[in-house]
C-alpha positions as CSV (number, residue, x, y, z in Angstrom):
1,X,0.0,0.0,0.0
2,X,1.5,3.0,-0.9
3,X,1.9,6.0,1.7
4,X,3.5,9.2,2.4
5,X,6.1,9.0,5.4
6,X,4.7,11.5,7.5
7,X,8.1,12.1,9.2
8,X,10.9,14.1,7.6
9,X,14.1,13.4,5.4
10,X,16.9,12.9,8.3
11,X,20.5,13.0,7.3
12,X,18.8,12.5,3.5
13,X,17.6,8.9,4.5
14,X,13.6,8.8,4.9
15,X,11.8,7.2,7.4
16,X,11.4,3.3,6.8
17,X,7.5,1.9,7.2
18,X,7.0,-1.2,9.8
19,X,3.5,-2.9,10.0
20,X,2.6,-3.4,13.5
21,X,0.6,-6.3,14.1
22,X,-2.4,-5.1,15.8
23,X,-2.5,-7.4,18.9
24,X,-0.2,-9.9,20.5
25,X,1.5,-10.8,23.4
26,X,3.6,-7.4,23.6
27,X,1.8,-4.4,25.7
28,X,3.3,-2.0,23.6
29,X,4.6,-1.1,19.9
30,X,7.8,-0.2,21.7
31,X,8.1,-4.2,23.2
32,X,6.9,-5.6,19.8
33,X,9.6,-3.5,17.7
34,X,12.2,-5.0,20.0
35,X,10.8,-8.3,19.6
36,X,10.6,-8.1,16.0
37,X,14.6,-6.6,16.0
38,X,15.5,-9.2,18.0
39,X,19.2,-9.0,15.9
40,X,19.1,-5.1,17.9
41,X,19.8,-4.4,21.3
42,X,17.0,-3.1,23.2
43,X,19.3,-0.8,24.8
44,X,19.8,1.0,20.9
45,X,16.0,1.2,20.7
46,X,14.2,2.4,23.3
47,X,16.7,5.7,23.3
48,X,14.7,5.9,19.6
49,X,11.3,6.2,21.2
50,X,12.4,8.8,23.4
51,X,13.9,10.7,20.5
52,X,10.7,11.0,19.0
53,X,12.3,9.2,15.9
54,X,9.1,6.3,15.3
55,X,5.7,7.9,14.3
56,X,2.2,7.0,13.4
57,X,0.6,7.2,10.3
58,X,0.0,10.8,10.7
59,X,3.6,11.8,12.0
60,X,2.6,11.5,16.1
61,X,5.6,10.4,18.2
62,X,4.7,6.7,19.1
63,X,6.5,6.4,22.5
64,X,8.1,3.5,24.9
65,X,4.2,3.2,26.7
66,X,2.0,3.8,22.8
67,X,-0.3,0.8,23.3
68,X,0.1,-2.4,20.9
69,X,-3.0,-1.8,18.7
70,X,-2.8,2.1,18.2
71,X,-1.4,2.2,14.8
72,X,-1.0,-0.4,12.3
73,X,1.9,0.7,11.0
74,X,4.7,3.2,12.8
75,X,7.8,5.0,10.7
76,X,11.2,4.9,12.2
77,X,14.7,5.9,11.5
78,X,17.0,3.3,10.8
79,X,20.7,3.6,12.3
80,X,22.8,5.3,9.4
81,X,26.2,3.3,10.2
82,X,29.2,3.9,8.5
83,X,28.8,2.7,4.6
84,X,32.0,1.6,2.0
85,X,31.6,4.3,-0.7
86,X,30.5,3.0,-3.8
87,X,33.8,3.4,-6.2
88,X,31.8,5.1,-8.9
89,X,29.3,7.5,-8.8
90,X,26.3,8.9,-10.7
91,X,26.6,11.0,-13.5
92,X,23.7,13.5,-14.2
93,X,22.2,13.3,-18.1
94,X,19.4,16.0,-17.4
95,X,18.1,18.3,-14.5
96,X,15.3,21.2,-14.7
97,X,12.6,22.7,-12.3
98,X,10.8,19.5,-12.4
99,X,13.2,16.5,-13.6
100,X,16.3,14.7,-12.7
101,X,17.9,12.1,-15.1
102,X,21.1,10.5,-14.0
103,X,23.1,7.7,-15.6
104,X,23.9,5.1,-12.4
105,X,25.8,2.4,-12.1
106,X,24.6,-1.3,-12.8
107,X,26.0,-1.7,-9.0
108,X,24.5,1.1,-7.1
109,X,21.2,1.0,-5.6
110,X,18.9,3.5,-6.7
111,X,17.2,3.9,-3.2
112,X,18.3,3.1,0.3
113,X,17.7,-0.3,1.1
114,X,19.2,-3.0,3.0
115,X,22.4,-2.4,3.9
116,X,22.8,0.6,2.1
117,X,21.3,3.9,3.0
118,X,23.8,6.5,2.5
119,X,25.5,4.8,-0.3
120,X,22.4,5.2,-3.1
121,X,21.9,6.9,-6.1
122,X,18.4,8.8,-3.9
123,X,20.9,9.8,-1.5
124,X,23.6,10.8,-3.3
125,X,21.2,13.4,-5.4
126,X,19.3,14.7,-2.5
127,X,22.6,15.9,-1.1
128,X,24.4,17.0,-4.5
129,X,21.1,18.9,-5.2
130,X,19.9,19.7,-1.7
131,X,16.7,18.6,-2.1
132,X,15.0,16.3,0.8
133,X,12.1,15.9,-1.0
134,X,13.6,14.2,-4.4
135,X,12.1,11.0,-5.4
136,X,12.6,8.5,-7.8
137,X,9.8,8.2,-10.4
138,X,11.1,5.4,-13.0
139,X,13.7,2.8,-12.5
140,X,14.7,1.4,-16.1
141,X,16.4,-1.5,-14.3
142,X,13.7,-2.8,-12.4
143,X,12.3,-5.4,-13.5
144,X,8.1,-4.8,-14.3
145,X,5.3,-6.8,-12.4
146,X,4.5,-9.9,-13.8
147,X,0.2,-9.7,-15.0
């Protein structure tokens, strides 16, 4: 389903969406998202909730007592560690008030993803351009839905 992320461009990464299962054994969102990290210390993300760095749908800080149930799905900031920079970069083909085209490497991912978030082409432009709001419209290497 697509959405808006209702909480800014931080560090030129936007906010990744988690669906929250509605009920469950966990009291809150806060215990579920630690669950569901299980690979994270709990100690790394509780500090988020107190940051006011997961939302609800409409952008309201979602903190350590938000009950289990109150939003099905929260956006959060994912830790921006230390990337390898990619060895090539992109190289822009076009750019007006409204359009962006870049040539980008077969390698380089066009949005952050994974374990890349810094090192994508998204990324990259946002801070080249200084535009938070940029985003991708067409990807010629991805691959179409199958009917």
């Amino acid at each position: 389903m697509p959405m808006s992320a209702p909480l800014p461009v931080k560090e030129s990464v936007g906010p990744t969406r988690l669906r929250v299962l509605m009920s469950g054994p966990w009291a809150t969102i806060a215990e579920y998202m630690v669950a569901t990290f299980d690979h994270l210390d709990a100690d790394d993300l509780y500090p988020r909730f107190d940051a006011d760095e997961v939302g609800g749908v409409d952008g309201s800080p979602i903190d350590r007592a938000t009950a289990l149930g109150a939003d099905e799905f929260v956006w959060y900031y994912r830790d921006l560690r230390v990337e390898e920079p990619m060895p090539f970069g992109e190289e822009i083909l076009h750019l007006d008030d409204d359009l962006v085209v870049i040539d980008k490497p077969h390698f380089l991912p066009t949005t952050p993803g994974g374990r890349y978030l810094r090192e994508s082409a998204l990324v990259w432009l946002r801070i080249c351009l200084a535009n938070p709001d940029l985003m991708p419209i067409h990807r010629l290497d991805a691959r179409p839905p199958a009917w």
